[in-house]
C-alpha positions in Angstrom: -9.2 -17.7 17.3 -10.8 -20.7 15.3 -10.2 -23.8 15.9 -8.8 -24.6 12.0 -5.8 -21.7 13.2 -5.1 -22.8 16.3 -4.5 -26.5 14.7 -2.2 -24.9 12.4 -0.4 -22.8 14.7 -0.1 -26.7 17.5 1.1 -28.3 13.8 3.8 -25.9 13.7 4.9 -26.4 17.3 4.6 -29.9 17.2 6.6 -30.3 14.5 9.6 -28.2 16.4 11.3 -24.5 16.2 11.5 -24.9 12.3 9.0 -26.3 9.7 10.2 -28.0 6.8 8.1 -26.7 4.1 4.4 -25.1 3.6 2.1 -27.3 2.2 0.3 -26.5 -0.7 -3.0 -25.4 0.6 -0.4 -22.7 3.0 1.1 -21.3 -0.5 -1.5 -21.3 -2.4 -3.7 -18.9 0.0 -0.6 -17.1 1.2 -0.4 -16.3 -2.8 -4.0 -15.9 -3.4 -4.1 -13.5 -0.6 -1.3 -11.6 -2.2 1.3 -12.1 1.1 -0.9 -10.1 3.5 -1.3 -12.6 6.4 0.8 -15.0 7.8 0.1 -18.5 6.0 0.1 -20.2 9.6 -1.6 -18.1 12.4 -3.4 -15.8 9.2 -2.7 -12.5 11.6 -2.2 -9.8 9.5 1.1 -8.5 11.7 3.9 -9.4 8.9 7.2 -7.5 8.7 9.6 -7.5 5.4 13.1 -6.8 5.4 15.2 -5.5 2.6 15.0 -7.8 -1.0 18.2 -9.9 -1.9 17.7 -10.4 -5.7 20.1 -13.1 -7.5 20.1 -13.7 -11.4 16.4 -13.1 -12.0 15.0 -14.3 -8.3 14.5 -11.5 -5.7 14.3 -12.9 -1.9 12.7 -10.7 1.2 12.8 -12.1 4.6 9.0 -12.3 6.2 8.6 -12.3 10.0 5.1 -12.6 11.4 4.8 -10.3 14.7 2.1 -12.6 16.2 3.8 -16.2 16.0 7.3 -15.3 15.5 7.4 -17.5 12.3 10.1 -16.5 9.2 10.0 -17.3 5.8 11.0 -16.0 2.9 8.8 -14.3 0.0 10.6 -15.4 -3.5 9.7 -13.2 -6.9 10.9 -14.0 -10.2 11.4 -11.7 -12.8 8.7 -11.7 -15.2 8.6 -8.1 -17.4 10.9 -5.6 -18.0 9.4 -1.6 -18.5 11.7 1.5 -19.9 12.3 4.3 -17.4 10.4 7.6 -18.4 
Protein backbone atom coordinates (compact mmCIF):
# COMPACT_ATOMS: atom_id res chain seq x y z
CA UNK A 1 0.00 0.00 0.00
CA UNK A 2 1.41 3.62 -0.60
CA UNK A 3 2.19 5.66 1.76
CA UNK A 4 -0.39 8.75 0.41
CA UNK A 5 -3.38 5.62 1.20
CA UNK A 6 -2.27 4.56 4.21
CA UNK A 7 -2.24 8.34 5.49
CA UNK A 8 -5.74 8.49 4.37
CA UNK A 9 -6.92 5.39 5.62
CA UNK A 10 -4.79 6.66 9.77
CA UNK A 11 -6.88 10.17 8.84
CA UNK A 12 -10.00 8.33 8.91
CA UNK A 13 -9.19 6.42 12.08
CA UNK A 14 -7.84 9.26 13.77
CA UNK A 15 -10.65 11.21 13.31
CA UNK A 16 -12.97 8.36 14.96
CA UNK A 17 -15.66 5.50 13.78
CA UNK A 18 -17.38 8.25 11.52
CA UNK A 19 -16.00 11.05 9.24
CA UNK A 20 -17.65 14.11 8.95
CA UNK A 21 -17.44 14.90 5.31
CA UNK A 22 -15.02 14.03 2.19
CA UNK A 23 -12.93 16.64 1.27
CA UNK A 24 -12.97 17.90 -2.02
CA UNK A 25 -9.92 16.29 -3.52
CA UNK A 26 -11.96 12.65 -2.10
CA UNK A 27 -15.17 13.71 -4.23
CA UNK A 28 -13.78 14.95 -6.95
CA UNK A 29 -11.64 11.64 -7.83
CA UNK A 30 -14.35 9.42 -6.37
CA UNK A 31 -16.48 11.25 -9.30
CA UNK A 32 -13.74 11.41 -11.78
CA UNK A 33 -13.22 7.79 -11.36
CA UNK A 34 -16.88 7.24 -11.91
CA UNK A 35 -17.57 5.52 -8.15
CA UNK A 36 -15.29 2.51 -8.79
CA UNK A 37 -12.94 2.61 -5.73
CA UNK A 38 -13.33 3.62 -2.47
CA UNK A 39 -12.46 7.45 -2.07
CA UNK A 40 -10.32 6.55 1.21
CA UNK A 41 -8.35 3.22 1.00
CA UNK A 42 -8.91 3.46 -3.27
CA UNK A 43 -9.53 -0.69 -3.18
CA UNK A 44 -11.68 -1.41 -5.71
CA UNK A 45 -13.99 -3.91 -3.29
CA UNK A 46 -17.25 -1.49 -3.12
CA UNK A 47 -20.77 -2.98 -2.45
CA UNK A 48 -24.17 -1.02 -3.43
CA UNK A 49 -27.35 -1.55 -1.95
CA UNK A 50 -30.79 -0.91 -3.39
CA UNK A 51 -31.41 3.12 -4.52
CA UNK A 52 -33.89 5.27 -2.34
CA UNK A 53 -34.91 8.09 -4.78
CA UNK A 54 -36.83 11.23 -3.29
CA UNK A 55 -38.28 14.14 -5.47
CA UNK A 56 -35.61 14.11 -8.16
CA UNK A 57 -32.50 12.79 -5.84
CA UNK A 58 -31.80 8.97 -5.90
CA UNK A 59 -29.61 7.67 -2.78
CA UNK A 60 -27.60 4.08 -2.73
CA UNK A 61 -25.80 3.05 0.18
CA UNK A 62 -21.81 2.26 -0.59
CA UNK A 63 -19.91 -0.11 1.68
CA UNK A 64 -16.21 -0.65 0.90
CA UNK A 65 -15.27 -4.50 1.66
CA UNK A 66 -11.61 -3.52 2.45
CA UNK A 67 -12.04 -0.63 5.20
CA UNK A 68 -15.55 -1.17 6.21
CA UNK A 69 -16.18 2.58 5.39
CA UNK A 70 -20.21 3.64 4.24
CA UNK A 71 -21.29 6.42 2.37
CA UNK A 72 -23.78 7.19 0.32
CA UNK A 73 -23.64 7.80 -3.70
CA UNK A 74 -26.40 10.72 -4.42
CA UNK A 75 -27.72 11.18 -8.27
CA UNK A 76 -29.90 13.81 -9.36
CA UNK A 77 -32.19 13.66 -12.10
CA UNK A 78 -30.89 15.19 -15.06
CA UNK A 79 -32.84 13.74 -18.53
CA UNK A 80 -35.87 12.13 -19.10
CA UNK A 81 -36.09 9.38 -22.32
CA UNK A 82 -39.60 7.74 -23.73
CA UNK A 83 -39.92 4.01 -23.32
CA UNK A 84 -39.74 2.13 -26.74
Amino acid sequence: MAKKEQKDIDNFAIKGEYMKDFTYAQKHDYIRKGGTVCPICRSDQLEGSCFDADAGTAYQRINCLECNLEFNDCYTLTDIELMD
